[in-house]
C-alpha positions in Angstrom: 8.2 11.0 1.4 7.3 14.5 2.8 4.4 15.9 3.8 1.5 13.7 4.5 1.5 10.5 3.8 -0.2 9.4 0.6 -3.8 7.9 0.8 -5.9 5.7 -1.9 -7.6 7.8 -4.9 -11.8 7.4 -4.9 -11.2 5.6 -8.1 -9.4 2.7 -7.0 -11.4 -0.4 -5.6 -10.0 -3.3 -3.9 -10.0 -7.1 -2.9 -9.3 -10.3 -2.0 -9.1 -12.9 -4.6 -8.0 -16.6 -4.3 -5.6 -15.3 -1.6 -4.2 -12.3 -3.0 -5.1 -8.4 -3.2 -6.3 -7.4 -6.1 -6.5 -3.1 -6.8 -8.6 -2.4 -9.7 -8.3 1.6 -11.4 -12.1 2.2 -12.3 -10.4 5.3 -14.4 -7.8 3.3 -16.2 -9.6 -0.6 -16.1 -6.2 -1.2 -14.9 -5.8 -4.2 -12.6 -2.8 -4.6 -10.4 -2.0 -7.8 -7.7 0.0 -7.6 -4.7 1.7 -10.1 -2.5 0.8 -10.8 0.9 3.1 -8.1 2.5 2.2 -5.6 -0.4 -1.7 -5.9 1.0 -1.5 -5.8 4.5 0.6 -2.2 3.3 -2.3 -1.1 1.2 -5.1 -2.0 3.8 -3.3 -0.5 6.5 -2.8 2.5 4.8 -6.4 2.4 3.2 -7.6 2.3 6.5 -6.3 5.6 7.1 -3.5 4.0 9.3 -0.6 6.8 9.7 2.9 6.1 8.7 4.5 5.2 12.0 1.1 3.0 12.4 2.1 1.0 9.7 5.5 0.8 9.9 4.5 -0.6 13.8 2.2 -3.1 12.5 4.2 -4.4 9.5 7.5 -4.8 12.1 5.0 -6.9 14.3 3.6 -8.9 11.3 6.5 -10.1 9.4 10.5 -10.2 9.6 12.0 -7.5 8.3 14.6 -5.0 9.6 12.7 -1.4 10.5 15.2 0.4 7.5 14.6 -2.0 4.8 10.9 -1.7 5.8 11.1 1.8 6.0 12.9 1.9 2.0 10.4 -0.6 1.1 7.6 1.7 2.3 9.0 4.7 0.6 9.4 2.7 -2.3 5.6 1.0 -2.4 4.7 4.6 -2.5 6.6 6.1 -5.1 5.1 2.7 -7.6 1.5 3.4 -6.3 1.5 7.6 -6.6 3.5 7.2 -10.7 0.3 4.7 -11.6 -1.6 7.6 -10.1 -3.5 4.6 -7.3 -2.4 7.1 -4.9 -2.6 10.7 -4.2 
């Protein structure tokens, strides 16, 4: 994605339930769950994390080749930014 990397809209609260993240829209009262990998992604990058960051940490935390994580990241983005969670 260019420019700077998208960051978590004001609007959107988050946490963990019964093991799992759980994003909640306050503008929408849309609710949305992500797996394990999915929520170290969006706490990393909720923390303000930059992209290399993340991709760092992720690499370190689970096994995954650095270009499917990098396709993965670009496309976690893309979902988050079209149901507007991101901006």
């Amino acid at each position: 994605m260019g420019g700077g990397l998208l960051r978590p809209i004001p609007d959107v609260v988050y946490r963990e339930l019964e093991g799992e993240m759980v994003l909640v829209h306050l503008g929408t009262n849309r609710i949305y769950s992500l797996n394990e990998t999915g929520a170290r992604f969006w706490e990393l990058l909720a923390s303000g994390s930059e992209r290399a960051e993340i991709e760092r940490q992720l690499l370190d935390e689970f096994v995954v080749e650095p270009e499917d994580l990098r396709q993965e990241i670009d496309s976690m983005l893309g979902a988050l930014a079209e149901e507007g969670l991101v901006a």
